[in-house]
C-alpha positions as CSV (number, residue, x, y, z in Angstrom):
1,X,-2.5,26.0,-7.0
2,X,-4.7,23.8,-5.6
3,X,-8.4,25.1,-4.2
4,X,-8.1,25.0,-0.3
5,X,-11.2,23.0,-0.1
6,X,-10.3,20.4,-1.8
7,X,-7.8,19.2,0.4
8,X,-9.0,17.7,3.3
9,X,-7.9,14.5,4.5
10,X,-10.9,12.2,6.0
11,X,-10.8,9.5,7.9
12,X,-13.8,6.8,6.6
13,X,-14.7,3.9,8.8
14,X,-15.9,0.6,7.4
15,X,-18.4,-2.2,9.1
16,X,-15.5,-4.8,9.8
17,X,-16.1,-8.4,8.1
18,X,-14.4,-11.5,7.9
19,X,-14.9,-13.4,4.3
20,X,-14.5,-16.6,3.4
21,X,-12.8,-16.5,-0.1
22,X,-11.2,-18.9,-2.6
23,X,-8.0,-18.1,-5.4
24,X,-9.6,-17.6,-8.6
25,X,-5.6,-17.4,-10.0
26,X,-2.1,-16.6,-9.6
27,X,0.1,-14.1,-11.6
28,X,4.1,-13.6,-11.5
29,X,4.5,-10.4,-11.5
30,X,7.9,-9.5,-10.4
31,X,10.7,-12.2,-9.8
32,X,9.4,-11.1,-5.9
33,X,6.0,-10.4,-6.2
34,X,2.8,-12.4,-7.0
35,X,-0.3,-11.5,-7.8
36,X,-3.3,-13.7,-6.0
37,X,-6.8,-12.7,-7.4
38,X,-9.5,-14.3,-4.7
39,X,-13.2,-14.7,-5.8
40,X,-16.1,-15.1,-3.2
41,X,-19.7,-13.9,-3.1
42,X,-18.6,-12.6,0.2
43,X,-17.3,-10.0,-2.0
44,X,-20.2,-8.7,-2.6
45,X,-20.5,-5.4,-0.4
46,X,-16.6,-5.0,0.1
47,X,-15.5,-1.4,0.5
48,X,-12.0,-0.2,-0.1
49,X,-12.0,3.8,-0.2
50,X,-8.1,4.5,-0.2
51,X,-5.1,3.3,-1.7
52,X,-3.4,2.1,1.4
53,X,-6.4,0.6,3.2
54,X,-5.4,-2.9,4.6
55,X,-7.2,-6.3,4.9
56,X,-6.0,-8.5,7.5
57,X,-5.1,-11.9,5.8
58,X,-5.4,-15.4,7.9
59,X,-3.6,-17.9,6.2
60,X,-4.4,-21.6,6.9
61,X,-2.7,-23.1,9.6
62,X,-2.9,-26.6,11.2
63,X,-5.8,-28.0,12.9
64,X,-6.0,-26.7,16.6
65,X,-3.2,-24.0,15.8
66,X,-3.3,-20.1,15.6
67,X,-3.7,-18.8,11.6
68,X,-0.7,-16.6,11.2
69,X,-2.4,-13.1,9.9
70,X,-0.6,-10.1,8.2
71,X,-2.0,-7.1,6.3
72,X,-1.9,-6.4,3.0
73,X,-3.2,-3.6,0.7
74,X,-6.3,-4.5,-1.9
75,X,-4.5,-3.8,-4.9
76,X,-7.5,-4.2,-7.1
77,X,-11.5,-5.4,-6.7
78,X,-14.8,-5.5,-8.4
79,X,-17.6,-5.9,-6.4
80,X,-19.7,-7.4,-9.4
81,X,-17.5,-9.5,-10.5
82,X,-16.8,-10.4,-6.6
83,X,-12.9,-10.2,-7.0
84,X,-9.9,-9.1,-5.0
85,X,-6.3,-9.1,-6.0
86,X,-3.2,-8.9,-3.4
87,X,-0.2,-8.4,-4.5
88,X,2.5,-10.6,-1.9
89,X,6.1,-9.8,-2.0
90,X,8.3,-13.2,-1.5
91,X,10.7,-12.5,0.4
92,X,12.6,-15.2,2.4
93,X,10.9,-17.7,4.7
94,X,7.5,-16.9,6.5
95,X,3.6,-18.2,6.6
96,X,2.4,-15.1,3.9
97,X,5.5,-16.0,1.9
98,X,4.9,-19.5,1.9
99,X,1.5,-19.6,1.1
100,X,1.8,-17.1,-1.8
101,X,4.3,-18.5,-3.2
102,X,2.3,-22.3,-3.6
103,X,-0.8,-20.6,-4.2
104,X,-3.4,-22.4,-6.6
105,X,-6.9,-21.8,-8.1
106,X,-9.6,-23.2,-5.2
107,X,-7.1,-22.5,-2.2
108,X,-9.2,-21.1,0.6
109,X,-8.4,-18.0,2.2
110,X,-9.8,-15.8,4.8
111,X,-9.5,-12.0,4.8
112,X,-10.9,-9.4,7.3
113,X,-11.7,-5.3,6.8
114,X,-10.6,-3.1,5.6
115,X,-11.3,-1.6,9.1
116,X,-11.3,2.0,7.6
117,X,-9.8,4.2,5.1
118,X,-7.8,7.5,5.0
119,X,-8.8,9.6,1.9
120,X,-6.6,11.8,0.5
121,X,-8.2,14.0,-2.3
122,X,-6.7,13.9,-5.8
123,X,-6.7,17.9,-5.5
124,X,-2.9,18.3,-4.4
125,X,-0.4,20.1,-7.1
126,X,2.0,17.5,-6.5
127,X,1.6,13.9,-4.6
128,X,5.2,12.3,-3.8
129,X,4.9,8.6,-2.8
130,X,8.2,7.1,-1.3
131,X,8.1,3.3,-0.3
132,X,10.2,0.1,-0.6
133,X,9.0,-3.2,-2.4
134,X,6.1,-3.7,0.6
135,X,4.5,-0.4,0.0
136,X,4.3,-1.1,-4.2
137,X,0.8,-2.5,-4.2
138,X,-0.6,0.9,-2.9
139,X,2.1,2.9,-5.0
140,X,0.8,1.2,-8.4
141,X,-3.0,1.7,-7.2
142,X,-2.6,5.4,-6.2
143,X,-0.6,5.6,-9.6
144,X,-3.3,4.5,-11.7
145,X,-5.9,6.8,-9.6
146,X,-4.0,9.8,-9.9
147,X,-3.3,9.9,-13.7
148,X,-4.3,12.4,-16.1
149,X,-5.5,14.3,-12.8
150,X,-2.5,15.1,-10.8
151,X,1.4,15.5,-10.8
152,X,2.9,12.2,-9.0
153,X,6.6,11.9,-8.4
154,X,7.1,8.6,-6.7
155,X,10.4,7.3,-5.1
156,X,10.6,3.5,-5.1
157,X,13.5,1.2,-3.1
158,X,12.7,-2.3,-4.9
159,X,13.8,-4.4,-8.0
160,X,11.6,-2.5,-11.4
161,X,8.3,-3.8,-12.3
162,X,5.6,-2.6,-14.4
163,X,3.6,0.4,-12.8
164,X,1.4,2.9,-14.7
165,X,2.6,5.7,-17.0
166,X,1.0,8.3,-18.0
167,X,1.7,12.3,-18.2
168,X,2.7,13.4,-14.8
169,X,3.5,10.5,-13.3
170,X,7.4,10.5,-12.7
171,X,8.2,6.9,-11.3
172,X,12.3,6.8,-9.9
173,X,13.7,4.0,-9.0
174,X,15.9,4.3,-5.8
175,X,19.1,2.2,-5.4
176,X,20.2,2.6,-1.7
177,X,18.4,4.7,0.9
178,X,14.7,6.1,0.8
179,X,16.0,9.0,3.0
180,X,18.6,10.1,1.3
181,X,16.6,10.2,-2.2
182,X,14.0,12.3,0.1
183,X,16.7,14.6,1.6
184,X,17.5,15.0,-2.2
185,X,14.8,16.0,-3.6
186,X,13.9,19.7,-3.7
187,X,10.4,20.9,-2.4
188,X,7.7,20.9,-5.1
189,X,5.8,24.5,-5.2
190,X,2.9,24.8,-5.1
191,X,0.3,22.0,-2.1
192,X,2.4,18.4,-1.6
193,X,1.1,15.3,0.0
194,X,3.9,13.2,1.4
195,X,3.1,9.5,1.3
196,X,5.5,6.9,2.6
197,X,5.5,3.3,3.7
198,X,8.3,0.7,4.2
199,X,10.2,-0.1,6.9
200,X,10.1,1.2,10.6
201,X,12.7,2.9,11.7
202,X,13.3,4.6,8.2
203,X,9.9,5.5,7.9
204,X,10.4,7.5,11.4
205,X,13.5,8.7,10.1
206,X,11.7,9.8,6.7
207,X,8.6,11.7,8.9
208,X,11.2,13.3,11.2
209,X,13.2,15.1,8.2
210,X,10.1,16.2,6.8
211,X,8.4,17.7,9.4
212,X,11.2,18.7,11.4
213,X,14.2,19.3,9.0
214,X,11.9,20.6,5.5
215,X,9.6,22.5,8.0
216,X,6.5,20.4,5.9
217,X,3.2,20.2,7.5
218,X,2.6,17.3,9.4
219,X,-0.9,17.4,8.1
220,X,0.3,17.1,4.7
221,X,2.5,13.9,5.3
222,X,1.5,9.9,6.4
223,X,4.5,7.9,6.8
224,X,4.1,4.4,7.9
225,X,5.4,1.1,9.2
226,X,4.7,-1.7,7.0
227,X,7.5,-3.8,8.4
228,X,10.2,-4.0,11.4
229,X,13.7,-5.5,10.9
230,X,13.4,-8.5,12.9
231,X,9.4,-8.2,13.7
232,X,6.5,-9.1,11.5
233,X,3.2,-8.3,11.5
234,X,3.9,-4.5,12.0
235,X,1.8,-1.9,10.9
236,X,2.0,1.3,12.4
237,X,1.8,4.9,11.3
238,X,3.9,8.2,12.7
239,X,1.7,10.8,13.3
240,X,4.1,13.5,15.2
């Protein structure tokens, strides 16, 4: 079993920052998802502590108009090499879509925070990640922290891609409902983090059988809203 002490969540706050950055390149990696690595001197004291820590993105807009902004997890950086990469799932019509989707080395982008970070320590006997193709970026970058160190079953809801392997990490691809592959799956023994992201009213729906149907402590789960069916620019996270 995990040690006791090792298992405290903390909440990390970050001096917020907006940088002016350009694409350095542009990778396919899904039919649905591209990769755009951005490159800035900016870059140079960026802080991303957790795995689901968001920037806010501003993409360009029309002289004299509003930038439509969304957030996005930092999939990957280097601070000496002054690099981020975002990962952008196309999907339909929409300014983040758009943009991605014609991005090109020199394209200018803007990109504020993260405003803070929630930790959660490696320490856990079993860490079970459930999330749909919006909540792969921080799946893929908790999978590569976590291995070799920690038992990881993740449960994903979007067309197969590349993610890490390695001993412990059990990666199941989920054809229909998030919930019902949770309501599935038996309790791990031993201390369980719960992480979940996708959309809104399933993520509610995924917290509430958890907490109130499993009997799991609601300190050891973070379900949260990365989209809304028929919103956008949603992020929210359930906390009761």
């Amino acid at each position: 079993m995990a040690e006791q002490e090792t298992l405290e969540v903390r909440r990390v706050r970050h001096e917020i920052k907006r940088r002016k950055l350009r694409v350095r390149d542009v990778a396919r990696l899904a039919p649905h998802m591209v990769r755009v690595t951005l490159e800035g001197e900016e870059l140079a004291d960026f802080v991303s502590a957790s795995f689901d820590d968001h920037v806010k993105v501003f993409f360009p807009a029309p002289e004299g108009a509003e930038p439509a902004k969304r957030d996005y997890t930092p999939r990957r950086f280097d601070t000496a090499r002054r690099e981020l990469a975002i990962d952008f799932v196309l999907h339909g019509e929409g300014p983040a879509t758009e943009w991605a989707a014609a991005a090109k080395a020199g394209d200018a982008l803007e990109v504020g925070g993260p405003r803070g970070s929630f930790v959660i320590p490696a320490g856990f006997d079993t860490h079970v990640l459930i999330g749909d193709a919006s909540a792969l970026p921080a799946i893929a970058r908790r999978l590569e922290e976590l291995a070799g160190r920690a038992r990881v079953i993740a449960l994903v809801a979007a067309d197969p891609m590349a993610l890490p392997q390695a001993e412990g990490l059990d990666v199941r691809w989920v054809e229909g409902s998030l919930l019902d592959a949770v309501r599935a799956l038996p309790l791990p023994e031993g201390e369980t983090y719960w992480w979940a992201a996708g959309e809104s009213a399933e993520m509610r729906a995924l917290h509430q059988h958890l907490v109130q149907e499993r009997g799991v402590d609601k300190k050891r789960v973070r379900a949260s809203s990365y989209w809304r069916r028929g919103d956008s620019a949603v992020h929210e996270t359930f906390e009761e």
